[in-house]
Structures are given as C-alpha cells and as structure tokens.
C-alpha positions as CSV (number, residue, x, y, z in Angstrom):
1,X,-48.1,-35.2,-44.2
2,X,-49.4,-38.4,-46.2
3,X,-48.9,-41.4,-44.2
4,X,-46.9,-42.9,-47.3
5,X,-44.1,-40.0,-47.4
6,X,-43.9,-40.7,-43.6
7,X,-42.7,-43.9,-43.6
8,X,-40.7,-43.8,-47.1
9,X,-38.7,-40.8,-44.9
10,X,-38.4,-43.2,-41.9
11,X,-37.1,-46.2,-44.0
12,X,-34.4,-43.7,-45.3
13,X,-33.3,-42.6,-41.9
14,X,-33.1,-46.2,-40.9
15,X,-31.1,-46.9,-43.6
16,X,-29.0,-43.5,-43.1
17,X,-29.7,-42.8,-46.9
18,X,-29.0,-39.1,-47.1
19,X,-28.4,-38.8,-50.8
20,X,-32.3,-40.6,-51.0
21,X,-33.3,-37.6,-48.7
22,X,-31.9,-35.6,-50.5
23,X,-33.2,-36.6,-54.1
24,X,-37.0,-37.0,-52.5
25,X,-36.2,-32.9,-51.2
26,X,-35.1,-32.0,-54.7
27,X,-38.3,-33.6,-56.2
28,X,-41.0,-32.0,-53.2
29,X,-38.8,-29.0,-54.1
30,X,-39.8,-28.5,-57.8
31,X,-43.0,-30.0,-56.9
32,X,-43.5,-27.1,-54.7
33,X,-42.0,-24.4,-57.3
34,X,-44.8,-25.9,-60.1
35,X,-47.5,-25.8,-58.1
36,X,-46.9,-21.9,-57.9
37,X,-46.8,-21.6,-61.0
38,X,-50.8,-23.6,-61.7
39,X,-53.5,-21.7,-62.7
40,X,-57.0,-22.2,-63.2
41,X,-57.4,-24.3,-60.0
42,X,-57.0,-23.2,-56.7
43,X,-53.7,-25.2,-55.2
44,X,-53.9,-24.3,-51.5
45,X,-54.2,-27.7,-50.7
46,X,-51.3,-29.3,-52.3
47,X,-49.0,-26.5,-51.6
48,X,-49.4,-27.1,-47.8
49,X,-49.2,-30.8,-48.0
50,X,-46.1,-30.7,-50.0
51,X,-44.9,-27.9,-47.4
52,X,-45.2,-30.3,-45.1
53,X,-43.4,-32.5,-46.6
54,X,-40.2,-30.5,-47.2
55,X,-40.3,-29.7,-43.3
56,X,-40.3,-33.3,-42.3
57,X,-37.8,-34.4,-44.9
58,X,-35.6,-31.5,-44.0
59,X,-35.8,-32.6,-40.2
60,X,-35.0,-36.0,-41.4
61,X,-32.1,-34.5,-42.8
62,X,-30.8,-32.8,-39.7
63,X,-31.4,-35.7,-37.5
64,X,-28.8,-37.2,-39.7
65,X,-26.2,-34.6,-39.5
66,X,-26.5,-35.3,-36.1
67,X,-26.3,-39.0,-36.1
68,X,-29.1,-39.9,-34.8
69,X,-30.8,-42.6,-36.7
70,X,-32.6,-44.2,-34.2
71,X,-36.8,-44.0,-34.6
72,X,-37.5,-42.8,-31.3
73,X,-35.2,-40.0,-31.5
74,X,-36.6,-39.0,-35.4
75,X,-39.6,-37.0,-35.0
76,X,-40.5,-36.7,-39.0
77,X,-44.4,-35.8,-38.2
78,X,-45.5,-31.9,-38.0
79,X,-46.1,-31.3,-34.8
80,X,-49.6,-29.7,-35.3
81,X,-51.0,-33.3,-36.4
C-alpha cells in the first residue's frame, strides 16, 4: 500500500471519520471494478495495490466498530510488507 493512502487512512481513524472511510472504500471500490474491466495493458500491478488498499481501509473500518482509535492499536499496513 502507497505510503500516501496510509497515512490519509490514519488521519481518518484519528479523527474517527467513518463516513471518510467509507467514501475512500467506495472510490478504491470502483477503482478496483474498472480496472477489471481495462484492456490492452496488463493491470496486475494496480489491481494488487488497490487490493491492498481495500484490505487496510476495511481494517480501518473494523478497528472503528470497535472503538479503537488509538494508533498503536490500528494496524492499517498488510502484514506481508
């Protein structure tokens, strides 16, 4: 996951933002569904990235549910980096 989406994730779990979460996981959402859909280059790449990027934001999400806001408890990076 881009360094960038990390910490704009972060800053909305600081701020307890869900509906933010939420409209950033719409958006990586159709993101994901068009790059399905692309032809004539080979989109691999970005499908995994914005793959990850669902998976943190959706983690992001449940850590709110449970009402944990607090950064050392939010664990928004994939595990395998």
């Amino acid at each position: 996951m881009s360094r960038s989406v990390e910490l704009i994730v972060e800053g909305y779990v600081k701020l307890n933002d869900r509906d933010a979460l939420e409209a950033v996981l719409a958006h990586r959402q159709e993101l994901l569904r068009q790059l399905h859909g692309v032809t004539g280059i080979d989109p691999k790449q970005a499908i995994s990235q914005v793959s990850q990027e669902i998976a943190a934001i959706e983690r992001a999400l449940a850590e709110l549910a449970r009402g944990q806001t607090d950064r050392s408890a939010l664990n928004v990076r994939n595990s395998s980096e």
